[in-house]
LODOZA-569747 format. One record per atom (N, C-alpha, C): residue number from 0; residue in one letter; atom name; x, y, z. Coordinates in nm, 2 decimals, decimal comma. Layout:
ATOM   i aa at      x      y      z
ATOM NUM  a CA      X      Y      Z
...
***
This chain:
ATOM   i aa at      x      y      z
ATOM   0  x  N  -2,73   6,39   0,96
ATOM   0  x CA  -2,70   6,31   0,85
ATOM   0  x  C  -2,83   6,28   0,77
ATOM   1  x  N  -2,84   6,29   0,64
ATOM   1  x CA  -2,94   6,21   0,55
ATOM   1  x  C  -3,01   6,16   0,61
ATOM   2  x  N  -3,17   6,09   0,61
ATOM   2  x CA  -3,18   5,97   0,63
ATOM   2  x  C  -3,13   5,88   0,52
ATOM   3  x  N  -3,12   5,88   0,38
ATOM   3  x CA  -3,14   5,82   0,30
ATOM   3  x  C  -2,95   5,78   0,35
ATOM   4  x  N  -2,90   5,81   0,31
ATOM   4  x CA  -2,74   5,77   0,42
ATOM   4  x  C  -2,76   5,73   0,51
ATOM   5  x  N  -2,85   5,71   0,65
ATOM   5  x CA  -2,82   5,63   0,74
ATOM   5  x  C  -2,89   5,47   0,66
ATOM   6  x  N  -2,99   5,54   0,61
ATOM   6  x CA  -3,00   5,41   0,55
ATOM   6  x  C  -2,92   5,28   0,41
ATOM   7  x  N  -2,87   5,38   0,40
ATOM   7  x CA  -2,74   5,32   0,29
ATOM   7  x  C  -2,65   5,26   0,40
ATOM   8  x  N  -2,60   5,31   0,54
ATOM   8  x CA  -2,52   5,29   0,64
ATOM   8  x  C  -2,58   5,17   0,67
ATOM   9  x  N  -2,68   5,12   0,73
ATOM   9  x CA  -2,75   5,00   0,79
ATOM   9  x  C  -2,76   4,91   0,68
ATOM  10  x  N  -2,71   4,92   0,56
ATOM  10  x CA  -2,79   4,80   0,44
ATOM  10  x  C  -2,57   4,79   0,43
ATOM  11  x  N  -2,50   4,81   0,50
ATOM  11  x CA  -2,37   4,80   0,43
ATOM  11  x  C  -2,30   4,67   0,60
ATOM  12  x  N  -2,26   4,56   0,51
ATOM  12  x CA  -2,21   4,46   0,60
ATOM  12  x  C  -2,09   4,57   0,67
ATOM  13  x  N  -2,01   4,53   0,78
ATOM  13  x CA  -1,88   4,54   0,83
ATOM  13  x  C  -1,76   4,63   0,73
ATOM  14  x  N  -1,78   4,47   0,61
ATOM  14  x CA  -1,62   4,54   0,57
ATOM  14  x  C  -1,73   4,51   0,39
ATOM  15  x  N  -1,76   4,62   0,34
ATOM  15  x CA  -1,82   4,61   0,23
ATOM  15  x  C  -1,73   4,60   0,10
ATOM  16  x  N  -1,81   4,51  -0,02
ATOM  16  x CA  -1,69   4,51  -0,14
ATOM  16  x  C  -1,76   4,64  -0,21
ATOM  17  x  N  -1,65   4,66  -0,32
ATOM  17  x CA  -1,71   4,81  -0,42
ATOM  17  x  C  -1,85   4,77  -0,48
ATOM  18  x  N  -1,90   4,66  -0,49
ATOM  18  x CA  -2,00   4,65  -0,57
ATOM  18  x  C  -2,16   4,69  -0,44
ATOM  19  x  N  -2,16   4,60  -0,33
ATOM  19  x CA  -2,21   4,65  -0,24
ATOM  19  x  C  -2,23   4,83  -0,19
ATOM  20  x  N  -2,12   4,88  -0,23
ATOM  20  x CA  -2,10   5,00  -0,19
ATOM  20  x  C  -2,16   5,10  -0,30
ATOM  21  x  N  -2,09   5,04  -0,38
ATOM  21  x CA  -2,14   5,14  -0,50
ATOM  21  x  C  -2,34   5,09  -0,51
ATOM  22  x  N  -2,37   4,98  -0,48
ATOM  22  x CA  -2,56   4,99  -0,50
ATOM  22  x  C  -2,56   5,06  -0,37
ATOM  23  x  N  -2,52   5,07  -0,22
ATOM  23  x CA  -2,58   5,17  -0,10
ATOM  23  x  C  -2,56   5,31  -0,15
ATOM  24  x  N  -2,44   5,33  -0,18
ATOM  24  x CA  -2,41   5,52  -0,17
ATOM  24  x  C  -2,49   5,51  -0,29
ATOM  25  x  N  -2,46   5,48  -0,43
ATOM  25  x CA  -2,51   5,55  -0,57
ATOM  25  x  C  -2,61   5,69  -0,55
ATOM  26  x  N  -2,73   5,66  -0,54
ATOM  26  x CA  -2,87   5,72  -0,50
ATOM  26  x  C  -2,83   5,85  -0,44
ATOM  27  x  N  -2,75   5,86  -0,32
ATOM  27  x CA  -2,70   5,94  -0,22
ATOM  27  x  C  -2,66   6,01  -0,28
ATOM  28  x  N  -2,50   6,00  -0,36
ATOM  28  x CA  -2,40   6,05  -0,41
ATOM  28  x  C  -2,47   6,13  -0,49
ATOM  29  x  N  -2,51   6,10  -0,60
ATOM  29  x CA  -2,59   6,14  -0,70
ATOM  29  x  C  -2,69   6,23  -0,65
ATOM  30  x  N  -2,77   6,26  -0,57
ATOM  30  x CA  -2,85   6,36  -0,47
ATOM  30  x  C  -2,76   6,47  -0,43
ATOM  31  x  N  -2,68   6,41  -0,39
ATOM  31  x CA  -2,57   6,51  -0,30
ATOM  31  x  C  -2,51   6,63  -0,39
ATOM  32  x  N  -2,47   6,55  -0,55
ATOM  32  x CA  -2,42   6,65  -0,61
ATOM  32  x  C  -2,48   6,71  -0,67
ATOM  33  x  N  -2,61   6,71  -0,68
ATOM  33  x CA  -2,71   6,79  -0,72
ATOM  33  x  C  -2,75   6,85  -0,67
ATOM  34  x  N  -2,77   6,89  -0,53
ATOM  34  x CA  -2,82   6,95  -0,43
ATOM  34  x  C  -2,67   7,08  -0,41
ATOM  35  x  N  -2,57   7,03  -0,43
ATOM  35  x CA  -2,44   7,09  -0,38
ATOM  35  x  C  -2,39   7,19  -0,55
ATOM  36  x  N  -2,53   7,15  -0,64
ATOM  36  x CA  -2,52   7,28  -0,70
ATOM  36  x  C  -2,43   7,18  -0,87
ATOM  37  x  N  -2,37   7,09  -0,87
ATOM  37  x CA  -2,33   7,07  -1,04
ATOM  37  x  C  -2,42   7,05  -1,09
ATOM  38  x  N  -2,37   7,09  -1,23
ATOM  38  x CA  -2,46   7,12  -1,38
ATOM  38  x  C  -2,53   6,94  -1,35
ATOM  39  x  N  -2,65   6,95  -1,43
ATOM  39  x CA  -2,72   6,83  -1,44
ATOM  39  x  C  -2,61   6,76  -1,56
ATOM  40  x  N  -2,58   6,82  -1,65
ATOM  40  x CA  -2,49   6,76  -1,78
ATOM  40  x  C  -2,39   6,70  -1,72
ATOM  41  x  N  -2,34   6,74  -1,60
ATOM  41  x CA  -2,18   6,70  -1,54
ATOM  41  x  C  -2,20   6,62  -1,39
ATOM  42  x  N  -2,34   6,56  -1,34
ATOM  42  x CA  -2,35   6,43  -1,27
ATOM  42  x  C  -2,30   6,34  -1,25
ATOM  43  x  N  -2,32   6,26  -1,39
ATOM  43  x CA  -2,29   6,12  -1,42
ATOM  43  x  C  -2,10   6,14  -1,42
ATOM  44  x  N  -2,07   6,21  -1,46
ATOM  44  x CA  -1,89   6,25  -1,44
ATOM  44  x  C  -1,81   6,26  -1,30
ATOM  45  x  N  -1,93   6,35  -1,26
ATOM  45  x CA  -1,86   6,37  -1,11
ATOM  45  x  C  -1,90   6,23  -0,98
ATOM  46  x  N  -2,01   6,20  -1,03
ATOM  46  x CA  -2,06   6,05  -0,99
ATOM  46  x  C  -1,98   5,95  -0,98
ATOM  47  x  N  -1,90   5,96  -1,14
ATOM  47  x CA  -1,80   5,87  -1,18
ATOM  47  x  C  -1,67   5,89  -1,10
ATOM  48  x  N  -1,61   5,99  -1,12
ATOM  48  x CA  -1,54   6,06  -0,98
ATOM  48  x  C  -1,51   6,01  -0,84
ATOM  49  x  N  -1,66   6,06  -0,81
ATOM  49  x CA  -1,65   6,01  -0,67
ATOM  49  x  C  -1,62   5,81  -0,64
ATOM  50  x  N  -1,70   5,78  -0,69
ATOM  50  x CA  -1,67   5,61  -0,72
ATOM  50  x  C  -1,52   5,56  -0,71
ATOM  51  x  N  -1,48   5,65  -0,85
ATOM  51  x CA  -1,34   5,61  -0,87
ATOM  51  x  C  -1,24   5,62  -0,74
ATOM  52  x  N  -1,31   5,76  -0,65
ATOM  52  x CA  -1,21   5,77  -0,53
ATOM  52  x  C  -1,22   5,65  -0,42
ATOM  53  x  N  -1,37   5,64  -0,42
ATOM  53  x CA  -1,46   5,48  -0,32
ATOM  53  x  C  -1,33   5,36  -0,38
ATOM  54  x  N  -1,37   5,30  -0,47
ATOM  54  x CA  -1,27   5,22  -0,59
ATOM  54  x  C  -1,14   5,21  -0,49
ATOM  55  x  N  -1,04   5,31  -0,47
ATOM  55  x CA  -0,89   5,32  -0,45
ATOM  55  x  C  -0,89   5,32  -0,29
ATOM  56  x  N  -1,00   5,41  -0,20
ATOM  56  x CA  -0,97   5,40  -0,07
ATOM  56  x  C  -1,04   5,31  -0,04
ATOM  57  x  N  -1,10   5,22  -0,09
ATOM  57  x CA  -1,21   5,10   0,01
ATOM  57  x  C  -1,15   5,02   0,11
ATOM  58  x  N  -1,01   5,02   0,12
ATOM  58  x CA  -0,96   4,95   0,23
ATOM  58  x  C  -0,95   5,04   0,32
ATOM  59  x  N  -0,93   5,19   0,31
ATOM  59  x CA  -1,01   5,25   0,44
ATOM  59  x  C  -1,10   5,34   0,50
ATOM  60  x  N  -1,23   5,25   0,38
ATOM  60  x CA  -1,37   5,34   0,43
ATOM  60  x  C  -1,41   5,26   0,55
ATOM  61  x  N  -1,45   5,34   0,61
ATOM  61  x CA  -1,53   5,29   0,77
ATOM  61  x  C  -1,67   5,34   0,76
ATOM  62  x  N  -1,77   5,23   0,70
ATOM  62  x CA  -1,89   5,24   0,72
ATOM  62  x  C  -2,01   5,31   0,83
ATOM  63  x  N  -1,91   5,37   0,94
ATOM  63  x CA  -1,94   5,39   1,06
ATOM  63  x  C  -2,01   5,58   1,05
***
């Protein structure tokens, strides 16, 4: 794993809200899809993306 994810993992309470969530992962996310190769123009979209999916399953993300 990342470090920068274990450390987003230790800064996140139990049962996290989207706003908590979205300041741990952001950083990460955003790394991730840059490294995994999308256009720099198409980030902030797929960034948005991913969030949106965080957003709808938060009742069953397991911080773990």
């Amino acid at each position: 794993m990342d470090p920068s994810a274990r450390t987003a993992l230790s800064a996140l309470p139990p049962r996290p809200d989207f706003a908590q969530t979205y300041d741990a992962w952001f950083g990460y996310v955003w790394r991730m899809l840059r490294r995994l190769g999308v256009r720099e123009a198409e980030i902030a979209d797929a960034t948005q993306e991913v969030f949106i999916t965080v957003h709808r399953r938060l009742a069953d993300f397991d911080p773990r």
